[in-house]
N, CA, C and O atoms as a Tripos MOL2 file, in Angstrom:
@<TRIPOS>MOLECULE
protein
  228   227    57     0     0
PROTEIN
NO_CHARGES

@<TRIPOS>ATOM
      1 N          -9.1450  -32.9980   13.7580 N.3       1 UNK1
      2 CA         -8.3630  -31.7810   13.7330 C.3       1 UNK1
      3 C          -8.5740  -31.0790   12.3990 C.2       1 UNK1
      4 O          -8.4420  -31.6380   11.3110 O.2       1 UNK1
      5 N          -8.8490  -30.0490   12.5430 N.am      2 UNK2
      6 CA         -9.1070  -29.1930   11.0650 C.3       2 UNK2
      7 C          -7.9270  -28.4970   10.6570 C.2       2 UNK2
      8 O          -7.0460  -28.1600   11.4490 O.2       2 UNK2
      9 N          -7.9030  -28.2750    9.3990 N.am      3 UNK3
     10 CA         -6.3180  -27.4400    9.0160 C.3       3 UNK3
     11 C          -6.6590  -26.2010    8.6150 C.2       3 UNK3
     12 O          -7.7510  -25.8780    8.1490 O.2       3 UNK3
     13 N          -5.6300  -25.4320    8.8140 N.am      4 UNK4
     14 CA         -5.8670  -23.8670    8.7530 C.3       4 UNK4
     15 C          -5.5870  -23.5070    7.3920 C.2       4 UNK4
     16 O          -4.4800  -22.9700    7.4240 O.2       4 UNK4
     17 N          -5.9920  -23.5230    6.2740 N.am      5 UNK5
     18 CA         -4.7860  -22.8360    5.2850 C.3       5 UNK5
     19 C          -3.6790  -21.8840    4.9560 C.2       5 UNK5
     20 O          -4.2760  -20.8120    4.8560 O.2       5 UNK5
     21 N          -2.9740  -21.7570    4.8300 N.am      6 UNK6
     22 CA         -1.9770  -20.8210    4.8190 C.3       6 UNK6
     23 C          -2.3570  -20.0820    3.7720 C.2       6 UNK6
     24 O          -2.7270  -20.4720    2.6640 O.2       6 UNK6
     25 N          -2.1540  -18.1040    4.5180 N.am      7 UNK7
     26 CA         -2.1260  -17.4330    3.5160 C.3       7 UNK7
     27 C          -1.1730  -17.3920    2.3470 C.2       7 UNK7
     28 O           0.0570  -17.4100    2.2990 O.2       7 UNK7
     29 N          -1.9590  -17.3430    1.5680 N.am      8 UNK8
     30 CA         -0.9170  -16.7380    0.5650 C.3       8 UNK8
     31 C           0.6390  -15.4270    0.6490 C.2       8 UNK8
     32 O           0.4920  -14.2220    0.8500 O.2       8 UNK8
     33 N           1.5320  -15.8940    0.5050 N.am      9 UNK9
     34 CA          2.5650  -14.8100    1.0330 C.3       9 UNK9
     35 C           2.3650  -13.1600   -0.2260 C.2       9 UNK9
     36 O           2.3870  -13.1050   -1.4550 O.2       9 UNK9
     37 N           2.2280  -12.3190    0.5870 N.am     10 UNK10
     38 CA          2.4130  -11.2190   -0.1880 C.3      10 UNK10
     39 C           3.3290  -10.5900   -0.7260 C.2      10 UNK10
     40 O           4.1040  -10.1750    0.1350 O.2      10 UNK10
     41 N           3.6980  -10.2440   -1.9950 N.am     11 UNK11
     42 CA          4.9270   -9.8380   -2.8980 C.3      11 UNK11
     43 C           4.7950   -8.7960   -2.9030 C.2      11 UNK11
     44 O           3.6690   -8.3620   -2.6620 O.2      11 UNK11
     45 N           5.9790   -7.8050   -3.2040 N.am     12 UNK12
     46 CA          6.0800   -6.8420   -3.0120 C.3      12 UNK12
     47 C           5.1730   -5.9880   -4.1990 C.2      12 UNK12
     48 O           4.7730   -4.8270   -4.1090 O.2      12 UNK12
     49 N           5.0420   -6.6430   -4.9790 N.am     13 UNK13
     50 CA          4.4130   -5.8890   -6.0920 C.3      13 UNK13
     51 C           2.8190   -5.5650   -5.9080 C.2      13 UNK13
     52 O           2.1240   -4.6410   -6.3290 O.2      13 UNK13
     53 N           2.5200   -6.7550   -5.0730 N.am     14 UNK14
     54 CA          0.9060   -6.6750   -4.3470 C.3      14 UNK14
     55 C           0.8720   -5.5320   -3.1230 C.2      14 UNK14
     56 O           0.1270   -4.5910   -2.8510 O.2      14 UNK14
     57 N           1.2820   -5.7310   -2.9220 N.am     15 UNK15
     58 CA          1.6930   -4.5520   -1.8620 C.3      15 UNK15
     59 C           1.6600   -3.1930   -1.8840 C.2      15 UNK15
     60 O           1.1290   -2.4130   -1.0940 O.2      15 UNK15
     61 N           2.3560   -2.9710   -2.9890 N.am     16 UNK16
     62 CA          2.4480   -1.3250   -3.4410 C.3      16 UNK16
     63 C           1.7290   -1.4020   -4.5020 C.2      16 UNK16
     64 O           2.1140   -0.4430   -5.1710 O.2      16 UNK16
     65 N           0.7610   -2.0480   -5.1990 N.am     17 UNK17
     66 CA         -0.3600   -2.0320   -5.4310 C.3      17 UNK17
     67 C          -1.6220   -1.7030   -4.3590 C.2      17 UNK17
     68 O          -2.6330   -1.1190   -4.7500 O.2      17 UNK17
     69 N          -1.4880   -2.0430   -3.2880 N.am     18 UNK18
     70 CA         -2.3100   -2.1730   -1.8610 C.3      18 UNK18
     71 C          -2.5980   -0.3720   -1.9910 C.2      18 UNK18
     72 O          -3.4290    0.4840   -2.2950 O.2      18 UNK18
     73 N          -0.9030   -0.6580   -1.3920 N.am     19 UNK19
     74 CA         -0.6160    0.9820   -1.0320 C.3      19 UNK19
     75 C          -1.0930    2.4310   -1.9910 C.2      19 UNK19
     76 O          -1.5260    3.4740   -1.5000 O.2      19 UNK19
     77 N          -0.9040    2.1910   -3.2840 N.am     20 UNK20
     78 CA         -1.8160    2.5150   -4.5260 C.3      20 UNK20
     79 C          -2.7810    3.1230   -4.0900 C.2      20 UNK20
     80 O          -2.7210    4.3260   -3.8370 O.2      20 UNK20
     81 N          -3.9990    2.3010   -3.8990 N.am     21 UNK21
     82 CA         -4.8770    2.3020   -3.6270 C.3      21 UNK21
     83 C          -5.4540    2.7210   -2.3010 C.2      21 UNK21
     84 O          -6.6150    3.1080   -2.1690 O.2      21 UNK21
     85 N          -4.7880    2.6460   -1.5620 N.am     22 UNK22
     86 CA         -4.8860    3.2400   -0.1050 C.3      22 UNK22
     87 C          -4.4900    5.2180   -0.2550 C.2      22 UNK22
     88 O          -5.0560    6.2090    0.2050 O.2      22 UNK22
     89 N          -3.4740    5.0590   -0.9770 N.am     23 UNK23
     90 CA         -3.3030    6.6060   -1.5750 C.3      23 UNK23
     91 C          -4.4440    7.0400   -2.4480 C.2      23 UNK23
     92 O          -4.5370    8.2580   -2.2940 O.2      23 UNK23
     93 N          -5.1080    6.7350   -3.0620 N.am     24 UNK24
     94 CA         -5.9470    7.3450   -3.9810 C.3      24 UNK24
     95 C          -7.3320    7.1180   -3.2150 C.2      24 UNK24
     96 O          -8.3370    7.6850   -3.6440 O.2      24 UNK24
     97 N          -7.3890    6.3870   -2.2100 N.am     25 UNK25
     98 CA         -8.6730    6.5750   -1.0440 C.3      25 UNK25
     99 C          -8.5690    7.8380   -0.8110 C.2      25 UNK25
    100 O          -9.5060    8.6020   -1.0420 O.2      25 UNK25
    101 N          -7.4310    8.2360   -0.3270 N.am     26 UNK26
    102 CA         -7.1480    8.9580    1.0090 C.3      26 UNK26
    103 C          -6.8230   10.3730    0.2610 C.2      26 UNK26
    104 O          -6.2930   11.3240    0.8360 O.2      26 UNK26
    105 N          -7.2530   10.3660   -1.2120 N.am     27 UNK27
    106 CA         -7.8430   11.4310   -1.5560 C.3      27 UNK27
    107 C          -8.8600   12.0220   -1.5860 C.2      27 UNK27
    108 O          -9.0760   13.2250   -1.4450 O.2      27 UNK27
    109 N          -9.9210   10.6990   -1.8820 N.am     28 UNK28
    110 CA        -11.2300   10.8750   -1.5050 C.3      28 UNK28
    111 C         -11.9540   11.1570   -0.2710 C.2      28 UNK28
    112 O         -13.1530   11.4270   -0.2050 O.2      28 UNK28
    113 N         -10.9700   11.0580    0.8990 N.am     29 UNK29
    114 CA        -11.5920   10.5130    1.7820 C.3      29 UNK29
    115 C         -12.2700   11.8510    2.7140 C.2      29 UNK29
    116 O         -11.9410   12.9410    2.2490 O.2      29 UNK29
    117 N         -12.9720   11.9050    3.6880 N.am     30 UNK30
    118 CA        -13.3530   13.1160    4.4200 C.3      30 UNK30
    119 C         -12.8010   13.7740    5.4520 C.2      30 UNK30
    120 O         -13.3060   13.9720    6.5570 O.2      30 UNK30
    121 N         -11.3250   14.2410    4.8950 N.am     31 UNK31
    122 CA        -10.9750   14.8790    5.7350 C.3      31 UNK31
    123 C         -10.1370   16.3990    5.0160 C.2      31 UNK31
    124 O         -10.0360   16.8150    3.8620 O.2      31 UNK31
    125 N          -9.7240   16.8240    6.1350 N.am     32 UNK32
    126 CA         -8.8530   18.2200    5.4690 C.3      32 UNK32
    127 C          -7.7140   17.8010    4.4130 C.2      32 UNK32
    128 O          -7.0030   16.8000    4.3270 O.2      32 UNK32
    129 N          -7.8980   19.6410    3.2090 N.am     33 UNK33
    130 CA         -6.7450   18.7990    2.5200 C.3      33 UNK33
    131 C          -5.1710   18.3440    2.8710 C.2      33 UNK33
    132 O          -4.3760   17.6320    2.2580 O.2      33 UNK33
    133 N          -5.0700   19.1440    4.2480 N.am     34 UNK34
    134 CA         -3.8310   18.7260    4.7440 C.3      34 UNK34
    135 C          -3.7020   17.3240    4.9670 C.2      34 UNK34
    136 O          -2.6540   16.7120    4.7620 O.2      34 UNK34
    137 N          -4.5590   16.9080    5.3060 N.am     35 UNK35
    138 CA         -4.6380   15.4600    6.2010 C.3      35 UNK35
    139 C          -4.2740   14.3250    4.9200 C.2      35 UNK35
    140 O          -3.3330   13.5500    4.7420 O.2      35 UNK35
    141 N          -5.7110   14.6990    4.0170 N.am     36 UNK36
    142 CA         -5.9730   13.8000    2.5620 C.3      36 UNK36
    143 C          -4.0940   13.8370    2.2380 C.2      36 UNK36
    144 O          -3.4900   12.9350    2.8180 O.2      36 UNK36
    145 N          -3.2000   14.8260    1.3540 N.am     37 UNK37
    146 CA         -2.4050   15.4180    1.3220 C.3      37 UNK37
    147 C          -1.1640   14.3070    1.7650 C.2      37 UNK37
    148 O          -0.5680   13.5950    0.9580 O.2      37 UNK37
    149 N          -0.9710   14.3340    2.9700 N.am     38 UNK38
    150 CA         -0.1310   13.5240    3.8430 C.3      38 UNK38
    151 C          -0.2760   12.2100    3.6560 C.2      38 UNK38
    152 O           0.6710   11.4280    3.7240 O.2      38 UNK38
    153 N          -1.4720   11.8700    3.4070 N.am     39 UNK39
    154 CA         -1.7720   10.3870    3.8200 C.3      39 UNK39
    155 C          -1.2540    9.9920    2.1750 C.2      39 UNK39
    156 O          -0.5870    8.9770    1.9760 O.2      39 UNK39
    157 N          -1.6140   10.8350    1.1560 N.am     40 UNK40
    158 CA         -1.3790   10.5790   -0.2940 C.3      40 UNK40
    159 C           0.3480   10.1560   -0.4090 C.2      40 UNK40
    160 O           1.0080    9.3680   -1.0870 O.2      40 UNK40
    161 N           0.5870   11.0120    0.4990 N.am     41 UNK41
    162 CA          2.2400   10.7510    0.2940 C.3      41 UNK41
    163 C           2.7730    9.8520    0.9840 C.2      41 UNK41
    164 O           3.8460    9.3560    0.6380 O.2      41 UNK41
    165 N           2.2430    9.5420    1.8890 N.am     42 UNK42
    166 CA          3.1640    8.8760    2.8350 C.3      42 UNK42
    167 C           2.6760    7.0910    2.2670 C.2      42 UNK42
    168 O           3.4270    6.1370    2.4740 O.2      42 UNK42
    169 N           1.5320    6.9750    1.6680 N.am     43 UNK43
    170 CA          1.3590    5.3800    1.1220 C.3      43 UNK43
    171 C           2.0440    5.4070   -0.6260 C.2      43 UNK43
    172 O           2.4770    4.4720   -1.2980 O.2      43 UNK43
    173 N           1.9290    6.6850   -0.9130 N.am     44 UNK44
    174 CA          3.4010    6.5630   -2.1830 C.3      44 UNK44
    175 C           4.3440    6.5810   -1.6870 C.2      44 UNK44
    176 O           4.9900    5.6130   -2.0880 O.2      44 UNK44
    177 N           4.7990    7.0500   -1.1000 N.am     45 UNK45
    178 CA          6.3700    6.3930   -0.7940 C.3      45 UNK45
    179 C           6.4840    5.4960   -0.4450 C.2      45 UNK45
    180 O           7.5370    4.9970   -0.8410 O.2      45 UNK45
    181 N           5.6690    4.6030    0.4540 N.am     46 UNK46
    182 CA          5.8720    3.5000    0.8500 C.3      46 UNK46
    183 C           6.0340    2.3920   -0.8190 C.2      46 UNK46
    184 O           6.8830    1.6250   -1.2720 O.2      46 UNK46
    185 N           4.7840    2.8690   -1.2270 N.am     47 UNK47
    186 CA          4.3570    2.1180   -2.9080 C.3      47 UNK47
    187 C           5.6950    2.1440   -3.5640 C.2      47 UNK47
    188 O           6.1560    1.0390   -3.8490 O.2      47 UNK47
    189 N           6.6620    3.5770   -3.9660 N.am     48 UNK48
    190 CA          7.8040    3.7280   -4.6060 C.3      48 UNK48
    191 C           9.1650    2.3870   -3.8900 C.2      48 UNK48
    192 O           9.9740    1.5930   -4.3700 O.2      48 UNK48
    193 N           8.6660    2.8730   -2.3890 N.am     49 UNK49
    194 CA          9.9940    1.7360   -1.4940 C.3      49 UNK49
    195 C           9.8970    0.3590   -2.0780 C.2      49 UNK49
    196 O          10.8170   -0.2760   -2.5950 O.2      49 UNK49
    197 N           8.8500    0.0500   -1.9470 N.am     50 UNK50
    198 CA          8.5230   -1.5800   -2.2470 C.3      50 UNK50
    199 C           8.8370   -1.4700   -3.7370 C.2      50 UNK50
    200 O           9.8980   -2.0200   -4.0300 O.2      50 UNK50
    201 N           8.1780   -0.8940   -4.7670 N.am     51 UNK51
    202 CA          8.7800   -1.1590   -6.1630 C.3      51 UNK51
    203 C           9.8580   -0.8890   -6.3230 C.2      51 UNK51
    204 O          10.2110   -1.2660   -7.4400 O.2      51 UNK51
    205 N          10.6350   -0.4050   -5.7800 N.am     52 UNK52
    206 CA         12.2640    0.0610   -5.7370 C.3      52 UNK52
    207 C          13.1330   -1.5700   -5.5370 C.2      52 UNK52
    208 O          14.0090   -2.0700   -6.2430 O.2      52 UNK52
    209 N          12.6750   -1.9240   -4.6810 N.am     53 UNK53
    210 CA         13.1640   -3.1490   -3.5990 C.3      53 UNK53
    211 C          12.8460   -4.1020   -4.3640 C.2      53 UNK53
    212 O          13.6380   -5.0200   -4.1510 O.2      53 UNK53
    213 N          11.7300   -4.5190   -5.5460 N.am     54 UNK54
    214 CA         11.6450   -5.1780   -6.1920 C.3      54 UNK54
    215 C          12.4960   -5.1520   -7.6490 C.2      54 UNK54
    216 O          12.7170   -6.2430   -8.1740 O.2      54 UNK54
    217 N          12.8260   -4.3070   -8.1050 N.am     55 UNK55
    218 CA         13.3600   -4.3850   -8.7990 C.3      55 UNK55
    219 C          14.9630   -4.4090   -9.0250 C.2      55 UNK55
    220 O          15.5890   -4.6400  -10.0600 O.2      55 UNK55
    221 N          15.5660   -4.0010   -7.3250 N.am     56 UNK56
    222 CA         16.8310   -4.3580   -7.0150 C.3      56 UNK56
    223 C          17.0070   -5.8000   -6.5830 C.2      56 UNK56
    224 O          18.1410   -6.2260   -6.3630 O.2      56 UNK56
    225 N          15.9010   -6.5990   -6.4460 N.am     57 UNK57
    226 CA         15.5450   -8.0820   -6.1990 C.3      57 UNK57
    227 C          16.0930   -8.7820   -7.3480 C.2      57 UNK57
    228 O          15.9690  -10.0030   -7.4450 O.2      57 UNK57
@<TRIPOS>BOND
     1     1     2 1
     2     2     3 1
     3     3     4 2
     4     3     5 am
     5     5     6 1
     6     6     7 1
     7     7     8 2
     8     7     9 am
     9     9    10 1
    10    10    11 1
    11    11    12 2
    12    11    13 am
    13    13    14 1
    14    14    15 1
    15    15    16 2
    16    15    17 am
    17    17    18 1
    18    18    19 1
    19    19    20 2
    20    19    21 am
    21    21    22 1
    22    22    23 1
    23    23    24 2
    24    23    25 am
    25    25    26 1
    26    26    27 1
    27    27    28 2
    28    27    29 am
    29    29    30 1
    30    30    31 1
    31    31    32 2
    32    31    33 am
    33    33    34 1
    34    34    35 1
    35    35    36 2
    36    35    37 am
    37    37    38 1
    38    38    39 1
    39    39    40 2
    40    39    41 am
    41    41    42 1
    42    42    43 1
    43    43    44 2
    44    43    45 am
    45    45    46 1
    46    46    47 1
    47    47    48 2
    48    47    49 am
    49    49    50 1
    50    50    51 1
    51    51    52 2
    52    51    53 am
    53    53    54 1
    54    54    55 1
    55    55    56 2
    56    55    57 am
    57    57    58 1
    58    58    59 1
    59    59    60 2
    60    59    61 am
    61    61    62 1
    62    62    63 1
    63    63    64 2
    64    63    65 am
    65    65    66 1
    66    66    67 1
    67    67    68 2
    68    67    69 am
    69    69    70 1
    70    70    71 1
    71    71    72 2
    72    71    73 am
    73    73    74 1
    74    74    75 1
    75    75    76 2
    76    75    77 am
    77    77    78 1
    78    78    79 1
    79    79    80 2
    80    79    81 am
    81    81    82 1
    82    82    83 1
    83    83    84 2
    84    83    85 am
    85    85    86 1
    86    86    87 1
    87    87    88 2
    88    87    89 am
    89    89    90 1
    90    90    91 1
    91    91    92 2
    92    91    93 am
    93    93    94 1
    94    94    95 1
    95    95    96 2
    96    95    97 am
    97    97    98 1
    98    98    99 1
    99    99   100 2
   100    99   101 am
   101   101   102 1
   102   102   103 1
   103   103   104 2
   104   103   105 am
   105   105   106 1
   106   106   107 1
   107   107   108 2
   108   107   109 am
   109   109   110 1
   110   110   111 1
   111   111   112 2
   112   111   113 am
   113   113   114 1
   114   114   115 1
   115   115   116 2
   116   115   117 am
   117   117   118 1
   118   118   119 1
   119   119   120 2
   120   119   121 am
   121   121   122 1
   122   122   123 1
   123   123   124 2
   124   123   125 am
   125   125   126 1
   126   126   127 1
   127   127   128 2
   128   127   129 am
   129   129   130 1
   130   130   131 1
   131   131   132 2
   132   131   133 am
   133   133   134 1
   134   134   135 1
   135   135   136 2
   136   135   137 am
   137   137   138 1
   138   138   139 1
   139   139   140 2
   140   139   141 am
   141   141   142 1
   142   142   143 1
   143   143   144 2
   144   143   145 am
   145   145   146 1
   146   146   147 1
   147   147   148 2
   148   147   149 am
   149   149   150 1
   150   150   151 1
   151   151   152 2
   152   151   153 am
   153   153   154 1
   154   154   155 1
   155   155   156 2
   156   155   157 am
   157   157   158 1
   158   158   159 1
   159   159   160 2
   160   159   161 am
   161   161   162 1
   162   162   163 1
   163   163   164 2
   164   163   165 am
   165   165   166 1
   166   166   167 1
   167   167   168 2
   168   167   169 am
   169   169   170 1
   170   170   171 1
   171   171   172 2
   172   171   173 am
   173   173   174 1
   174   174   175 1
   175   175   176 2
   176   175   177 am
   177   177   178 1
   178   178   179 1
   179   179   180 2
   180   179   181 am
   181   181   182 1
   182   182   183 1
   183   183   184 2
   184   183   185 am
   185   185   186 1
   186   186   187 1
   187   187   188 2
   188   187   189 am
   189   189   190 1
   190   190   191 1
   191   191   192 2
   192   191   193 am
   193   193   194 1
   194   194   195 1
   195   195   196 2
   196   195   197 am
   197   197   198 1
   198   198   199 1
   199   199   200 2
   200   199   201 am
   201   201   202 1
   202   202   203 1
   203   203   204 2
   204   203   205 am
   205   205   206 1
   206   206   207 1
   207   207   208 2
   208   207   209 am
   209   209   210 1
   210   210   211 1
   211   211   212 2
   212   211   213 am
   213   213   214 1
   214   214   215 1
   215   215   216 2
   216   215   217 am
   217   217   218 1
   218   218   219 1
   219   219   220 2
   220   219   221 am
   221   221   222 1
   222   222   223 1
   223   223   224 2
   224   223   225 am
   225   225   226 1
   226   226   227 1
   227   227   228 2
@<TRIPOS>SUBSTRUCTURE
     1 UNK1         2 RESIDUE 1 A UNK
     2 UNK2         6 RESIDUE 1 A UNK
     3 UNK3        10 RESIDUE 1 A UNK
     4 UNK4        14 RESIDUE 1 A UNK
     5 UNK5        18 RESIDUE 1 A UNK
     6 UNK6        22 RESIDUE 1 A UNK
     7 UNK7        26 RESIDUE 1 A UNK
     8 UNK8        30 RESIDUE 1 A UNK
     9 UNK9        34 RESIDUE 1 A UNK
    10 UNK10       38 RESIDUE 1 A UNK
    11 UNK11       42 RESIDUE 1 A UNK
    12 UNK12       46 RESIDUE 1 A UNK
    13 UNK13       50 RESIDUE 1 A UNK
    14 UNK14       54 RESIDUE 1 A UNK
    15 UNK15       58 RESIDUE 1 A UNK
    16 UNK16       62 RESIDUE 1 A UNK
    17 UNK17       66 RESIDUE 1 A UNK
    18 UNK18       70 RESIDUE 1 A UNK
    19 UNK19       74 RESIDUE 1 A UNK
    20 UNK20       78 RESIDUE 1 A UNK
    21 UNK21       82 RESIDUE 1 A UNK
    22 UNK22       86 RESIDUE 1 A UNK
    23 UNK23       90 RESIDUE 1 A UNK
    24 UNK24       94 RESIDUE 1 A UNK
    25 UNK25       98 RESIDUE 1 A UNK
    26 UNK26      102 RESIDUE 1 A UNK
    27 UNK27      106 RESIDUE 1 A UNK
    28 UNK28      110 RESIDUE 1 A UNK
    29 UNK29      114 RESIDUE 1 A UNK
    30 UNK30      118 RESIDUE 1 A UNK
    31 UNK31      122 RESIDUE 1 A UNK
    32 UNK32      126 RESIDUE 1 A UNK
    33 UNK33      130 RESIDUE 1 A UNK
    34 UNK34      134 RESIDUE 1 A UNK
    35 UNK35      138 RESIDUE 1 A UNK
    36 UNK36      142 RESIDUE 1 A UNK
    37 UNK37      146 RESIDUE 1 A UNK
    38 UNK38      150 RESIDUE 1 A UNK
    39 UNK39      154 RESIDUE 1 A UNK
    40 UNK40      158 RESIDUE 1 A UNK
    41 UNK41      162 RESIDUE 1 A UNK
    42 UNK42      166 RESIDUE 1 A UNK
    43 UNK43      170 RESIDUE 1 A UNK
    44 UNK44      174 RESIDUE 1 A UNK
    45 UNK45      178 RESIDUE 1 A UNK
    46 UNK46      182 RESIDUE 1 A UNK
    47 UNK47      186 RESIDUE 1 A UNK
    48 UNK48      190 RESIDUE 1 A UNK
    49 UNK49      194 RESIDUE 1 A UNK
    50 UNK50      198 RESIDUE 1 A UNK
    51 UNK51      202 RESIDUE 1 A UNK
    52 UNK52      206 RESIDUE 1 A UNK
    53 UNK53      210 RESIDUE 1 A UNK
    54 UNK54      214 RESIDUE 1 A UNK
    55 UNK55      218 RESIDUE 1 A UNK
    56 UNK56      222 RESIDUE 1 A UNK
    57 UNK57      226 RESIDUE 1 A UNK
């Protein structure tokens, strides 16, 4: 029987680090600036939620 390893659990701080970075793609990325725009905001806020939540932790 082989064992699976368990992921590592993700913290919130990795996370909205993730999200970070998923925002600053999605500036680059190839689409309209409306689109780029939206997507910028909507993975910062998520980024702000999670560091918020961590620090009321």
């Amino acid at each position: 029987m082989q064992h699976i390893p368990a992921r590592s659990p993700s913290t919130a701080s990795t996370r909205a680090a993730a999200h970070r970075a998923m925002a600053l793609a999605a500036l680059h990325a190839d689409s309209s600036l409306s689109v780029r725009l939206r997507r910028y905001n909507d993975h910062m806020t998520i980024a702000r939620t999670l560091e918020s939540q961590e620090v009321a932790a």
